[in-house]
Structure formats: C-alpha cells, structure tokens
C-alpha positions as CSV (number, residue, x, y, z in Angstrom):
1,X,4.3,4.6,9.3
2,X,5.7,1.6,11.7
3,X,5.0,-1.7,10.2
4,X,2.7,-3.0,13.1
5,X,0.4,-0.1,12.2
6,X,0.2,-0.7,8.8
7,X,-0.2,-4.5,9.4
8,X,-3.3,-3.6,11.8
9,X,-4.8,-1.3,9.2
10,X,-4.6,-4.2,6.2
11,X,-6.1,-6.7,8.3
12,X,-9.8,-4.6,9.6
13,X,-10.9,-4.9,6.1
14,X,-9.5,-8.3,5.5
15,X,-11.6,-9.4,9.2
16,X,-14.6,-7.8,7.8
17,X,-14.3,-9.2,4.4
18,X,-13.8,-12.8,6.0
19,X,-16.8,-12.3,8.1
20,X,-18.9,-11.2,5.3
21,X,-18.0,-14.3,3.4
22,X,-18.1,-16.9,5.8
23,X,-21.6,-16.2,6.6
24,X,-22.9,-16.3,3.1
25,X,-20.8,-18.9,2.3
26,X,-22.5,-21.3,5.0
27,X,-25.9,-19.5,5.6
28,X,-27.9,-22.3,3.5
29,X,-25.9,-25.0,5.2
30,X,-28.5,-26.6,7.3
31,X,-28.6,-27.4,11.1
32,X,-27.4,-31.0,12.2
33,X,-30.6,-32.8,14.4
34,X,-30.4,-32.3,18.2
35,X,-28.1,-34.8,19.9
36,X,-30.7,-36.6,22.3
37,X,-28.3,-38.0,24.1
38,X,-26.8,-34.4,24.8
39,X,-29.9,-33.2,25.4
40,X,-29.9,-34.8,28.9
41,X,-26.7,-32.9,29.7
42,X,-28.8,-29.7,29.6
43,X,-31.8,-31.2,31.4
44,X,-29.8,-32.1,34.3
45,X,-28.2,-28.4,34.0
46,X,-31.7,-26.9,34.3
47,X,-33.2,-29.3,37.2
48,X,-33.0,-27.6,40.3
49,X,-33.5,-30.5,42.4
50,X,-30.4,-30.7,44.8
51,X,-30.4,-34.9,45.2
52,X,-29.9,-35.0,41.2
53,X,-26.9,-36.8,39.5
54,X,-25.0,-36.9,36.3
55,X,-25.1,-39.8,34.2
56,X,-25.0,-37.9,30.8
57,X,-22.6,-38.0,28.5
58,X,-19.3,-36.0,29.9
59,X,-16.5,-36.4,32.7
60,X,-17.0,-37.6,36.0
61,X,-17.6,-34.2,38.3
62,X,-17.2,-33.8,41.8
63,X,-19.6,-32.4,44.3
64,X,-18.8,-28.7,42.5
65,X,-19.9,-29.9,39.9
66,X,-16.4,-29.6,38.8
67,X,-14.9,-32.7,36.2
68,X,-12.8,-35.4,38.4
69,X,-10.1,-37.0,37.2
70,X,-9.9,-40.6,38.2
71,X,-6.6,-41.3,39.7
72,X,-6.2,-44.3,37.3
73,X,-6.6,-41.7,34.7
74,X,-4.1,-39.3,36.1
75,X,-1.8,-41.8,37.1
76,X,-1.9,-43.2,33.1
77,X,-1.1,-39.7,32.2
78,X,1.6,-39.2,34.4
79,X,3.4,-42.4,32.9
80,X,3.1,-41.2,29.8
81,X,4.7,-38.0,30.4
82,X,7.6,-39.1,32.0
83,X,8.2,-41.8,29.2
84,X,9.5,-38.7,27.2
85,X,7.9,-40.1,24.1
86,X,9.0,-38.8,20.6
87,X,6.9,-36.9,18.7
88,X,7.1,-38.7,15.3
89,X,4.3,-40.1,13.3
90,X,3.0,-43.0,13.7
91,X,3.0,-45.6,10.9
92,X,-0.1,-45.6,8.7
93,X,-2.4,-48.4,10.6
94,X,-1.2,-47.0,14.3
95,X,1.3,-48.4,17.0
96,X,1.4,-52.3,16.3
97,X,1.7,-53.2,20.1
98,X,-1.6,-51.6,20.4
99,X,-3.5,-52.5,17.7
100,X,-2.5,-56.1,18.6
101,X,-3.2,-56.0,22.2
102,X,-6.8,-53.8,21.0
103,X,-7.6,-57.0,18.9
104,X,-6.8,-59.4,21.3
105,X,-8.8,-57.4,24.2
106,X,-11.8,-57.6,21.6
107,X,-11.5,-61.1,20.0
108,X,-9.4,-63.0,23.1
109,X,-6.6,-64.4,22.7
110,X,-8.0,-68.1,22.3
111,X,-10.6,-66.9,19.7
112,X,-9.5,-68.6,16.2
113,X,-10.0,-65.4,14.1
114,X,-7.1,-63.6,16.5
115,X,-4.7,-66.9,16.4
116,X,-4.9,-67.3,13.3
117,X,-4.2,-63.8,12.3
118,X,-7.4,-63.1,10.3
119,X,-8.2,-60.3,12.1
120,X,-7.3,-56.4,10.5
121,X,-6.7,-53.6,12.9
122,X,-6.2,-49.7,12.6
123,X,-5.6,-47.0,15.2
124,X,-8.2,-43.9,14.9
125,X,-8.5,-40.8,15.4
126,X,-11.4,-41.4,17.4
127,X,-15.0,-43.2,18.3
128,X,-16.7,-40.5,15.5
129,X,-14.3,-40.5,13.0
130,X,-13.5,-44.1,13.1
131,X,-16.9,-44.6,12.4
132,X,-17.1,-41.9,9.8
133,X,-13.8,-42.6,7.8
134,X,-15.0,-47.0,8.1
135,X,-18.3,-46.3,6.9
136,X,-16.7,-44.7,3.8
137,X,-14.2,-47.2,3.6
138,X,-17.0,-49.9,3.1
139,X,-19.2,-47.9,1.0
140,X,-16.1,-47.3,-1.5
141,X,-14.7,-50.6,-1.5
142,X,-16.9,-54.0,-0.1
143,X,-18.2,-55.0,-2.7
144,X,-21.6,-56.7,-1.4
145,X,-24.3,-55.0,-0.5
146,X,-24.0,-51.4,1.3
147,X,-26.3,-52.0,4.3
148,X,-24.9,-51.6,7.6
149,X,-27.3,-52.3,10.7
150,X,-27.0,-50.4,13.8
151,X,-28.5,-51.3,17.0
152,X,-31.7,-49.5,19.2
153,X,-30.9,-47.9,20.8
154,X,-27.9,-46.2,19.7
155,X,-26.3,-42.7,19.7
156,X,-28.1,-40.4,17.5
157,X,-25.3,-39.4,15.6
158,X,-24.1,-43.0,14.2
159,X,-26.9,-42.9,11.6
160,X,-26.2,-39.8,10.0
161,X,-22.7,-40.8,9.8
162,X,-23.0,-44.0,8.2
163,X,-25.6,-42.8,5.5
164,X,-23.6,-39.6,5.0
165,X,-20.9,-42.3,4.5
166,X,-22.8,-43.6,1.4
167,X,-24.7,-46.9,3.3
168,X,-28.0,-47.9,3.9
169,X,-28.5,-47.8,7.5
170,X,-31.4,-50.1,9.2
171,X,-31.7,-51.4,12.5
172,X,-31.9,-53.9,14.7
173,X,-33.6,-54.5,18.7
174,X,-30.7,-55.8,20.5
175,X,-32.5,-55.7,24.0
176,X,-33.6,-59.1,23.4
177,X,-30.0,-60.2,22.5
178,X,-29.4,-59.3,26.3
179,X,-32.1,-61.6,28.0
C-alpha cells in the first residue's frame, strides 16, 4: 500500500473525530450580541432601492458594488512594496519612527505632554485588539480604580471588550461635548 493512500485512510477518522469534538467542545459557548453597526451592512444589502448608498462599515465600492481602492491607498502600497522591506520582527513597542510620529499626530508637536516626553506609545495589532490587550493591561496593573468610560454612541463591540477585559464600563453623552 503507497504511502499517500495510507496517509488518506488515517486521516477520515482523524476529520471525523476532530469534527465530533470540536462541536461538543464549543456547543455551550454562547453567541456574541449582533453587531448593530454591521447590521446596516445587511440592510443596505437587502434595500432594493437603486438611489441607495453605502455608508456602513466596509471598503469604498464602486458603482458594481465592487471595493475601490483609493489611489492614495494603492499608491502607499506600491511604495511599500518596492522598499523591499525585511521581514524581521519588530522590537517589542513597534517601529519607533512611527510610534513617535503617531504620538505627535495625536498630541501635536507643541503639546507639553509630547515635548516633554511624557507621553507612552506602542504599535498594535489593531483597533480591536489594541483595545482588548489595553483594557487588560489596565485592569491587571493601574492601580486606581478599574472604571473606564466609553462614549454614546460608540461601537457595540468596545463594551464587551473592556468588561471582558476585567473593567467596569459606564458611559458618557459626548454629543454635547461637540456643540
């Protein structure tokens, strides 16, 4: 018996076993809450009124419907591309230049927290998991009170993340901080 054959015969029972357990192992796990914000993505999919347009959550589509690709965007990749980056790791708080330049986009450069170098920055792995992996950050290590307020309206996933994080989560109105 060739060795493919014997390797395809070994692995139907391992797929069926693997199936089998990874649906009782996460059958009682329950269901997240719908997204609300995501929920308008499938509204505007089931509207059949031609004049609609998508301001959901997403990429910027054509006419097709089809996701456009800003040529600032396309041009940024291209750069990067031909820069032949390596592939090595970056150091543990991210690529200095751009944490510095991210810090001084967000504070200014005249604002006396940035000059004065009082300001802490890390690279993320993203909006989500920034938020997830700060939140426990905090709730591990400040060690004042583990309340963290969150603006409405937000997203709808931010609260679940912080408390899942191990904070108290309350809000605040920040329409009238816009008036």
């Amino acid at each position: 018996m060739s060795l493919a054959v014997r390797a395809a015969q070994l692995q139907r029972p391992l797929a069926r076993l693997s199936l089998r357990a990874g649906v009782s192992t996460w059958a009682n796990v329950p269901a997240g809450p719908p997204d609300p914000i995501l929920g308008v993505s499938e509204a505007f999919k089931a509207d059949k009124d031609s004049r609609k347009i998508n301001l959901g959550v997403g990429a910027y589509r054509d006419d097709s419907g089809k996701p456009y690709i800003l040529p600032s965007v396309q041009a940024a990749e291209d750069k990067i591309a031909a820069s032949k980056a390596d592939k090595e790791y970056l150091p543990i708080t991210g690529l200095a230049d751009f944490t510095k330049l991210a810090a001084k986009l967000a504070y200014g450069s005249d604002s006396a927290p940035f000059s004065e170098g009082r300001i802490a920055v890390t690279q993320s792995i993203s909006g989500t998991g920034a938020l997830r992996i700060g939140g426990a950050f905090l709730a591990r290590h400040y060690p004042h009170a583990k309340t963290i307020y969150l603006p409405t309206p937000s997203w709808g996933n931010h609260t679940p993340i912080f408390r899942d994080s191990g904070l108290e989560v309350k809000n605040y109105r920040c329409d009238r901080l816009l008036e």
